[in-house]
C-alpha positions as CSV (number, residue, x, y, z in Angstrom):
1,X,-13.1,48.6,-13.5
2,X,-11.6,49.7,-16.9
3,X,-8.1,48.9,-15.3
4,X,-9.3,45.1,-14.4
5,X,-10.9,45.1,-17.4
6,X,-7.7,45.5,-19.2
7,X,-5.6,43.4,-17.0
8,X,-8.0,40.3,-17.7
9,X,-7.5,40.3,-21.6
10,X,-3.7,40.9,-21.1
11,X,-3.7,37.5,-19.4
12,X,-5.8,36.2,-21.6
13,X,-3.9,37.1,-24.5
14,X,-0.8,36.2,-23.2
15,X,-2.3,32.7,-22.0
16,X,-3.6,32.2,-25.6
17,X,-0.3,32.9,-27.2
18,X,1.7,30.3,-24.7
19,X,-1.1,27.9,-25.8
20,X,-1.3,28.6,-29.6
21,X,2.9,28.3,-29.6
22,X,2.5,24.9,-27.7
23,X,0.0,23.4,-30.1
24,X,2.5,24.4,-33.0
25,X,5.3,23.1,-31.2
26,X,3.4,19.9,-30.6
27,X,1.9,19.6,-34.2
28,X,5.3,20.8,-35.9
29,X,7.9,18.8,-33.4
30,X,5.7,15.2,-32.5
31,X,3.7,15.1,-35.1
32,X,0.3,16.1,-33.4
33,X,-2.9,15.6,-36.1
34,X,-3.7,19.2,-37.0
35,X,-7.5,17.3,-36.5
36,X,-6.5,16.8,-32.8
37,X,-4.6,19.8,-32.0
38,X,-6.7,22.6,-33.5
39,X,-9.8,21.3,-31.7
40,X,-8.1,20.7,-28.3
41,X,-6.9,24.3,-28.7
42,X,-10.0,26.0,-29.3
43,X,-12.0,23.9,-26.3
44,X,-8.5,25.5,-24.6
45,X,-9.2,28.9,-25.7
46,X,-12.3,28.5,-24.3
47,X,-11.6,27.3,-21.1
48,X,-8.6,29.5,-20.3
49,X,-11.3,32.3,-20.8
50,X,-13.8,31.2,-18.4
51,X,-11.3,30.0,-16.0
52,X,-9.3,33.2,-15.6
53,X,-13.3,35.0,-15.4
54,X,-13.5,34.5,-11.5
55,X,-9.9,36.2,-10.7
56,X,-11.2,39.4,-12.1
57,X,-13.6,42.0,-10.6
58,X,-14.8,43.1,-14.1
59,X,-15.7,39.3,-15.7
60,X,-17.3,38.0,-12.2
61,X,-19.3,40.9,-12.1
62,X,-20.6,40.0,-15.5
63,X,-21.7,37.0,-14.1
64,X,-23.2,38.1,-11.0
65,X,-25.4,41.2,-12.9
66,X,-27.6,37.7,-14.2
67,X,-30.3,38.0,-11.5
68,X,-32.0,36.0,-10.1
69,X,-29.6,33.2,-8.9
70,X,-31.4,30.7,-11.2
71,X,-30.6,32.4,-14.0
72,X,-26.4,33.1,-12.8
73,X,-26.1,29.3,-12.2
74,X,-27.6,28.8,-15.8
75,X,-25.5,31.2,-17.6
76,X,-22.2,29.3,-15.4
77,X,-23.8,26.1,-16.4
78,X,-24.4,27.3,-20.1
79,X,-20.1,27.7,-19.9
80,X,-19.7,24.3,-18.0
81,X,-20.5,22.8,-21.5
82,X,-18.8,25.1,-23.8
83,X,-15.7,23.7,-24.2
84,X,-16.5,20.0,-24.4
85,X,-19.1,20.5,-27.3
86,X,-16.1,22.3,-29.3
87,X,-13.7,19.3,-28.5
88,X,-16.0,16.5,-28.8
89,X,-17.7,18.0,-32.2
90,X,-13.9,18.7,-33.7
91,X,-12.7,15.8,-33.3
92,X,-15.3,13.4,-33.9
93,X,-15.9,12.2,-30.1
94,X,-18.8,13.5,-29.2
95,X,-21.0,10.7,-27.5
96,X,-24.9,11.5,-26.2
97,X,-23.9,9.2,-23.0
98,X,-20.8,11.3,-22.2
99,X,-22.9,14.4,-22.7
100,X,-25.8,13.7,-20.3
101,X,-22.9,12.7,-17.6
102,X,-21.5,15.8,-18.0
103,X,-24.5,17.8,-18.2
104,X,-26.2,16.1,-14.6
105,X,-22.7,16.5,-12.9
106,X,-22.4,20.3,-14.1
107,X,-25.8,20.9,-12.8
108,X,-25.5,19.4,-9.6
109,X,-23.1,21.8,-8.9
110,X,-24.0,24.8,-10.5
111,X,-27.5,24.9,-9.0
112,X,-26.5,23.9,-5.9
113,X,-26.4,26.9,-3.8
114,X,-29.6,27.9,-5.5
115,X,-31.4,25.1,-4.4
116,X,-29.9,25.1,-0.9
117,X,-30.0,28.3,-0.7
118,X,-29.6,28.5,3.5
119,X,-26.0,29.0,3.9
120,X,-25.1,26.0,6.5
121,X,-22.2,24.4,7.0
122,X,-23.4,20.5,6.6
123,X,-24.2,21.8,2.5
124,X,-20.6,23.3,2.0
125,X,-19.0,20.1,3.4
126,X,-21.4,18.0,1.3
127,X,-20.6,20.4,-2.0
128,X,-16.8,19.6,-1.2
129,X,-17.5,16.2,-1.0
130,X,-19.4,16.0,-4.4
131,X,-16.4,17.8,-5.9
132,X,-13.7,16.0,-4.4
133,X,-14.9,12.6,-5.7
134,X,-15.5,13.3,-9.2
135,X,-11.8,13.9,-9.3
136,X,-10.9,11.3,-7.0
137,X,-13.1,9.1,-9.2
138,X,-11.2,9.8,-12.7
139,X,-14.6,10.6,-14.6
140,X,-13.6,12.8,-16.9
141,X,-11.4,11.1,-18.8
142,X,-14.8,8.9,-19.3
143,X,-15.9,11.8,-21.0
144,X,-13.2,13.4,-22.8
145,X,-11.6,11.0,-25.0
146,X,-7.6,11.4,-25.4
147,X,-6.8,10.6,-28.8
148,X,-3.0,10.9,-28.1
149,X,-0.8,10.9,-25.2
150,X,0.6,14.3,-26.1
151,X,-2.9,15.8,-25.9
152,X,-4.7,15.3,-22.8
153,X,-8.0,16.2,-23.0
154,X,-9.4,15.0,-19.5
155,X,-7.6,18.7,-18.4
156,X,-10.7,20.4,-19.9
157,X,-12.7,18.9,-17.8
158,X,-10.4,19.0,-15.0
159,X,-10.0,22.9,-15.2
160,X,-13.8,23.3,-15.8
161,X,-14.8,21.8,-12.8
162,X,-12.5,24.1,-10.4
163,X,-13.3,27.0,-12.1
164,X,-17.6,26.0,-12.1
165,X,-16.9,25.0,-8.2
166,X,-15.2,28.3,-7.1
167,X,-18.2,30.5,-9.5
168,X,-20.8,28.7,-7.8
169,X,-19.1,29.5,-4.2
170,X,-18.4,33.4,-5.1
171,X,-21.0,34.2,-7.3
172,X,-23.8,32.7,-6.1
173,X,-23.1,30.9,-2.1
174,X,-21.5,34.5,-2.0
175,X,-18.7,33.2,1.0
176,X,-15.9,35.8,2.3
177,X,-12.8,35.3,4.1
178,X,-11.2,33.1,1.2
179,X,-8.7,35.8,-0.4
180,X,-9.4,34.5,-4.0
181,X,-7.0,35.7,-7.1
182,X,-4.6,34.7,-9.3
183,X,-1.8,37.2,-8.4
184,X,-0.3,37.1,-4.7
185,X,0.3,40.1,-3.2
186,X,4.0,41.4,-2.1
187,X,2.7,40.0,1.7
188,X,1.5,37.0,0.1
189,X,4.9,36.1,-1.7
190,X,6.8,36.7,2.0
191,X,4.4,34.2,4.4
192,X,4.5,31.9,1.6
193,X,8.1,31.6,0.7
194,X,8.4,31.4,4.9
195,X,6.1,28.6,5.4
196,X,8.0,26.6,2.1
197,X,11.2,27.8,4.2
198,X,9.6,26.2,7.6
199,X,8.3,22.9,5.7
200,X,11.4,22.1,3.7
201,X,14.1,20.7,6.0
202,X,10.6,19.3,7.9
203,X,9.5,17.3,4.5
204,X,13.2,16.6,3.7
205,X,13.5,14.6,7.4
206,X,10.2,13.0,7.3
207,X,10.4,11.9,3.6
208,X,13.8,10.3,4.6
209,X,12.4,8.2,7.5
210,X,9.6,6.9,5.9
211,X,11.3,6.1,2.6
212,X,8.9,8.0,0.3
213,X,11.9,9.7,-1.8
214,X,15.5,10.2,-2.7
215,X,16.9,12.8,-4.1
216,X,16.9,12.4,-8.2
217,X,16.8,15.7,-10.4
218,X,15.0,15.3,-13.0
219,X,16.8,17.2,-15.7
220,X,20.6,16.7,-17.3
221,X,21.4,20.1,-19.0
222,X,20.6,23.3,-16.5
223,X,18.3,25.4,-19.2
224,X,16.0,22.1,-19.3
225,X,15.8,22.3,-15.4
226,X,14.7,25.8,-15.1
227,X,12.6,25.5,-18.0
228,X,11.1,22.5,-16.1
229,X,11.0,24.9,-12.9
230,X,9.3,27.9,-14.2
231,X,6.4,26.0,-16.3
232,X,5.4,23.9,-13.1
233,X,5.6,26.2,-10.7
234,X,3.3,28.3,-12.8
235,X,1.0,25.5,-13.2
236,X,1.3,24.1,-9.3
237,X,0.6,28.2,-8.8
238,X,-2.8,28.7,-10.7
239,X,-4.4,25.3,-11.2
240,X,-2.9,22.8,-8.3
241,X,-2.3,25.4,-6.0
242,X,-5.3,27.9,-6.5
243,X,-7.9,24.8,-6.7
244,X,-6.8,22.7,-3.9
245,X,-6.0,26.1,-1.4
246,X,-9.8,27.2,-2.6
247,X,-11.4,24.4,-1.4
248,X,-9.4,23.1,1.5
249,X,-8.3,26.1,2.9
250,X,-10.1,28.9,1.9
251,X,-13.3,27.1,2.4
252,X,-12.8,23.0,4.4
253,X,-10.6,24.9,7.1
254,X,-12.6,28.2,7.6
255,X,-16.0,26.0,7.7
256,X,-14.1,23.7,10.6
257,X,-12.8,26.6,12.6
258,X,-16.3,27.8,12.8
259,X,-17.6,24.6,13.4
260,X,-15.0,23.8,16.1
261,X,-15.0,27.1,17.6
262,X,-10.9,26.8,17.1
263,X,-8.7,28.2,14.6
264,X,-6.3,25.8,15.4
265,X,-8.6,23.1,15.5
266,X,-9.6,24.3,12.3
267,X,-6.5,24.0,10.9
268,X,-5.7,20.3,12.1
269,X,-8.6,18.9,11.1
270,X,-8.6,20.1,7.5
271,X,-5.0,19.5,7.4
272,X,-5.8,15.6,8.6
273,X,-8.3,15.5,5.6
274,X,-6.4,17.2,3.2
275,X,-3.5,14.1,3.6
276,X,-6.6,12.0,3.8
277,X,-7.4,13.1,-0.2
278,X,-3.9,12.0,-1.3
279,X,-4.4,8.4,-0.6
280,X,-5.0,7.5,-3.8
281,X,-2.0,8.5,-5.2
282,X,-0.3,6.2,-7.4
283,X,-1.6,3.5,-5.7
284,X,-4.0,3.0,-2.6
285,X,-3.9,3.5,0.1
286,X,-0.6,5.7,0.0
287,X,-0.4,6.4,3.6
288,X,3.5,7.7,3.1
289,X,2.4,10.6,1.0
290,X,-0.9,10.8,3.0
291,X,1.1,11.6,6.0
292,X,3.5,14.2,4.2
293,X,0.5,15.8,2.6
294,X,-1.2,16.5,6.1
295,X,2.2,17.9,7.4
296,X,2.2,20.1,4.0
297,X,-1.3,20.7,4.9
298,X,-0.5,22.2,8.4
299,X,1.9,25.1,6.7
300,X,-0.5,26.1,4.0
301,X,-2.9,26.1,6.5
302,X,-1.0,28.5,8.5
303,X,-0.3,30.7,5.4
304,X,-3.6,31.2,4.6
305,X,-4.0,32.2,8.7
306,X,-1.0,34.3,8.8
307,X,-2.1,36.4,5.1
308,X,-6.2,36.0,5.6
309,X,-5.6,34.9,1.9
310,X,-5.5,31.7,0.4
311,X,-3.0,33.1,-2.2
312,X,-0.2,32.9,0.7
313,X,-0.9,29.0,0.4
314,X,-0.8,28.9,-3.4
315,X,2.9,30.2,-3.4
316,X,3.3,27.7,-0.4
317,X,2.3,25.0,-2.3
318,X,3.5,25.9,-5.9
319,X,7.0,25.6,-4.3
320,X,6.7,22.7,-2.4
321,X,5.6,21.1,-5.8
322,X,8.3,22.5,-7.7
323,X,11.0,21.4,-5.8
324,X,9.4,17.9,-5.6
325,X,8.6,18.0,-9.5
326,X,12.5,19.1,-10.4
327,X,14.7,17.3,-7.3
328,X,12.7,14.5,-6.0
329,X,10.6,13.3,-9.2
């Protein structure tokens, strides 16, 4: 426990240090208010802390020694609000209205599992679908105001709600069989670099036939390009990765398997749903990239299968991302 213990405020120092050097860099290079920057960095701080708290045996069982379940979901509500009140209040944007959105949304679905306490399948679907269209309904730029362009402060919100969603399914639904963390294992890293190997030439074919890309690298000098590389994979890794492979493998496609008595069938159908969620992208209904993302949806699936760990998927997915984010964006 001392060893995990350790390991969590490693990464958190060394996530606060890439964020303190990135407001500097912002503040010093564009031109960033200090009035912005500082208080987007602290709600940061704040967040980065409480987001990382899941991955780690030592922090979630902080949270899960609050007993009884009421008081767990307050203390993950309590930290649901943290970070907006430092934002908001430093920078002047703070707005009652805003607040009590916030505040309902947050304890919808922090108390939900305490207030549904049976575990059933027809509440996990409906908990996925609450927090699937808060997303897909942009609300929390509604809440957070961005000030500037170069500091985007709906992310707070963004990050908080993954982070309050998976708390609320490990710490207090309790569900197994997801394979949750941050850091693949060495048998994680192999199925997932396969499946990316499988899906490539398959995404490659079928983006050509429907028309959805070209080839178009988005970088001139070769430093910029793997700078480009390493920063999203990282991000596609922890936040679009780990979030999306949480909730629609680790929980959509287990809850379907069971439901359908198939693991197949399991895997289809959340696949079909996942592509189903990317609609809106850019415009709607995108059924190009709805139909990519359900073939995508078919090999992370089959990661997570293979390791019995959604963090298979994440590497999956981070590099499926990556290469579309540096050749194809």
């Amino acid at each position: 426990m001392h060893r995990d213990a350790r390991a969590y405020r490693t990464t958190l120092l060394i996530a606060w240090t890439a964020l303190t050097a990135a407001a500097a860099y912002y503040m010093l290079h564009d031109h960033v208010p200090a009035r912005i920057a500082i208080p987007f960095t602290c709600a940061a701080m704040a967040e980065i802390a409480f987001y990382l708290a899941p991955g780690f045996a030592y922090t979630r069982g902080l949270i899960e020694r609050f007993q009884p379940l009421a008081a767990r979901a307050l203390a993950i509500w309590i930290t649901a609000l943290v970070p907006y009140m430092i934002y908001s209040t430093g920078t002047g944007t703070f707005h009652w209205r805003s607040f009590a959105l916030l505040a309902g949304l947050t304890t919808i679905m922090a108390a939900w599992y305490v207030l549904w306490s049976k575990k059933h399948s027809a509440s996990d679907l409906l908990f996925l679908a609450v927090l699937a269209g808060v997303i897909l309904l942009k609300i929390f730029p509604r809440i957070y105001i961005e000030l500037t362009p170069r500091i985007p402060a709906a992310v707070l919100g963004q990050l908080m709600w993954i982070r309050l969603g998976i708390s609320a399914v490990l710490s207090i639904r309790g569900m197994g069989g997801i394979g949750f963390g941050f850091l693949p294992s060495r048998k994680d890293w192999s199925i997932g670099i396969q499946q990316f190997a499988m899906f490539a030439p398959v995404a490659l074919v079928c983006g050509m036939l429907l028309r959805f890309a070209q080839p178009h690298p988005a970088f001139a000098v070769w430093w910029k390009g793997v700078a480009l590389a390493c920063f999203t994979f990282a991000g596609a890794l922890w936040v679009i990765g780990l979030s999306e492979e949480f909730f629609c493998r680790g929980m959509l496609q287990q809850i379907l398997a069971r439901r359908l008595n198939s693991a197949v069938g399991g895997l289809v159908a959340a696949s079909a749903l996942f592509g189903l969620l990317h609609l809106p992208f850019r415009h709607f209904p995108n059924w190009k990239f709805a139909v990519l993302a359900t073939l995508a949806g078919l090999f992370y699936g089959w990661a997570y299968m293979r390791a019995g760990s959604i963090r298979a998927a994440m590497v999956t997915h981070a590099f499926v991302v990556t290469t579309w984010r540096v050749f194809f964006a």
